[in-house]
C-alpha positions in Angstrom: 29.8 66.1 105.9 30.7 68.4 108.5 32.2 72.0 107.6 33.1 74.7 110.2 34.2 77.8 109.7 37.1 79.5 111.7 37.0 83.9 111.3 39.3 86.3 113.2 41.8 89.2 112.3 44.8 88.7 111.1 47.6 86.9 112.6 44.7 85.3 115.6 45.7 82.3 115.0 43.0 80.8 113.1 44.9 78.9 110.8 46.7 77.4 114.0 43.1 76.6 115.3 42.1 74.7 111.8 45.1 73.0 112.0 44.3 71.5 115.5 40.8 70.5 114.5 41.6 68.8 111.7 44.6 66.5 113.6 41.4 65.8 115.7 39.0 64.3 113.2 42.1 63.2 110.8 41.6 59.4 110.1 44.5 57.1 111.7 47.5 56.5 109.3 45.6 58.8 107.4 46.5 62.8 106.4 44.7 66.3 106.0 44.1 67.9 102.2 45.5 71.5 103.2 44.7 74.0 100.2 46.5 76.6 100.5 45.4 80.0 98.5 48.0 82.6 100.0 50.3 84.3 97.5 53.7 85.5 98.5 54.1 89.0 97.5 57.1 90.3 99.6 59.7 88.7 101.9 56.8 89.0 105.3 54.5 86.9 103.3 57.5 84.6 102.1 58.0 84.2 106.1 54.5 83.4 107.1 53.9 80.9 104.3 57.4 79.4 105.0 56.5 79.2 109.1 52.7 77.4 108.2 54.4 74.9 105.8 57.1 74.0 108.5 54.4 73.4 110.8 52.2 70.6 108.6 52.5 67.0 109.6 54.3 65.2 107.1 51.3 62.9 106.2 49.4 66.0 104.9 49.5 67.0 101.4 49.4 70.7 100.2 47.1 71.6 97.5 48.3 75.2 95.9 45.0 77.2 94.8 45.4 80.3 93.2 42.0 80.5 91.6 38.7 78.5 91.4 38.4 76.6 95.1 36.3 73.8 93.5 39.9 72.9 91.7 41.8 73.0 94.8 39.0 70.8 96.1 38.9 68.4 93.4 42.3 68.2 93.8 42.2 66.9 97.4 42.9 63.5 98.3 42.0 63.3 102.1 38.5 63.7 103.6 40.1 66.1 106.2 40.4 69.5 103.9 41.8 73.1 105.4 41.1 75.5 103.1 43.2 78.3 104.3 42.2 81.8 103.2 39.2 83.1 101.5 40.7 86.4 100.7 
């Protein structure tokens, strides 16, 4: 198992980043376990979530988390898992 880490402010592009590595290492015909943690708590936040949706392959699943990652990770299908915000 391999597990790396991405950190930066906010808004530098590190989901972007995750998102790239894990079309690298995601298996052919296969898809990427994307848990997503981020709550939407005004119409910014309703923007952002809407523009990192629109911007998943098709072939990966979203896995909502609002508390407890070992759920969300449970919960995953693919070997290939984003968990996006720690926050």
């Amino acid at each position: 198992m391999k597990i790396t880490l991405v950190t930066g402010g906010a808004r530098s592009g590190k989901s972007r980043y995750a998102e790239t590595l894990a079309t690298e290492l995601e298996p052919e015909g296969g898809g990427v376990s994307y848990l997503a943690t981020a709550r939407s708590h005004d119409s910014e936040m309703e923007r952002r979530i809407a523009h990192h949706r629109a911007r998943r392959s098709q072939r990966w699943e979203t896995v909502e988390v609002s508390a407890g990652i070992e759920d969300g990770l449970g919960r995953a299908t693919y070997p290939v898992v984003i968990l996006d915000c720690l926050t």
